[in-house]
N, C-alpha and C positions, 0 to 999 in steps of 0.2 A: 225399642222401649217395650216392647209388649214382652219381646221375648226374656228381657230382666225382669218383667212384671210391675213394670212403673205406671203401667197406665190398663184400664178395663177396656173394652171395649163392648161397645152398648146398641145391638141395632133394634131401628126403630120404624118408622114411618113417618111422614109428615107431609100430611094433607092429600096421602094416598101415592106419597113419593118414599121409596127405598131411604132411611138414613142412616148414617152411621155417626156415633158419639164416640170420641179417646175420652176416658175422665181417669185423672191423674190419682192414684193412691196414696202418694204421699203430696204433702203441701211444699211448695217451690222455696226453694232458698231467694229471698229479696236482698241478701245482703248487699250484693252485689250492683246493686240497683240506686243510683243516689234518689234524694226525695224528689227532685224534678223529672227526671226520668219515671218516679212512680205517679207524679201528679199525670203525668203527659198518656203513662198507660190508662189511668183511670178516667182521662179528660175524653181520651176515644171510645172505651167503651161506653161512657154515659152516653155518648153522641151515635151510637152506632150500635150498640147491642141489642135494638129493637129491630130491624132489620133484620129480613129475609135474605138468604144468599143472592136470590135475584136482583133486591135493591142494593146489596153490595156490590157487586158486581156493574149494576146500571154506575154507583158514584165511582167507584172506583176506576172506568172508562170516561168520565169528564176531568181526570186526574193529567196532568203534563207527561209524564212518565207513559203512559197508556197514547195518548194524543201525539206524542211526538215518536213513537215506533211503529215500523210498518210491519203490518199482520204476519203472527208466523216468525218474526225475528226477538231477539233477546231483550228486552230492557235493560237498558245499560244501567250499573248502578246510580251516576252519576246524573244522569234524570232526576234524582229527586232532589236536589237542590235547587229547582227550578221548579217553582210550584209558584199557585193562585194562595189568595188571601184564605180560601177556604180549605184548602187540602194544607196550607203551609204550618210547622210549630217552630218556633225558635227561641232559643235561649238566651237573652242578653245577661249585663249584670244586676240585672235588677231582678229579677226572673223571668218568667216563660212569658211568652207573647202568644 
């Protein structure tokens, strides 16, 4: 991506830590994407974009996926069908839960 020149890259600092930002030049095709699928991205970032990589990382390890693989090996896809009430989204017919 960089080297088609899709994205900038922006280094920075943060709170006296080394960081680095991609930010995209052009804006994303959502076609693609139906409207639950766009509620469900937006429904995480609300809940999660204040968060410091650190606190992601702390939730993201009381997550099934993380708790059910031994240190050093792969997360099987198939882990994240097996989730808590808080890490879980699903989509019935009614809509998203």
């Amino acid at each position: 991506m960089i080297d088609g020149a899709e994205v900038e890259r922006v280094k920075s600092s943060y709170f006296n830590f080394p960081q680095t930002k991609y930010l995209p030049l052009r804006s994303p095709d959502l076609s693609r994407l139906s409207a639950g699928e766009l509620e469900i991205i937006n429904q995480v970032l609300n809940r999660l974009s204040d968060m410091n990589a650190a606190q992601i990382s702390e939730y993201s390890h009381k997550d099934v996926p993380w708790l059910t693989t031994e240190d050093g090996k792969k997360i099987e896809y198939e882990s994240v069908f097996y989730r808590t009430p808080e890490y879980s989204v699903r989509e019935s017919g009614a809509g998203i839960q």
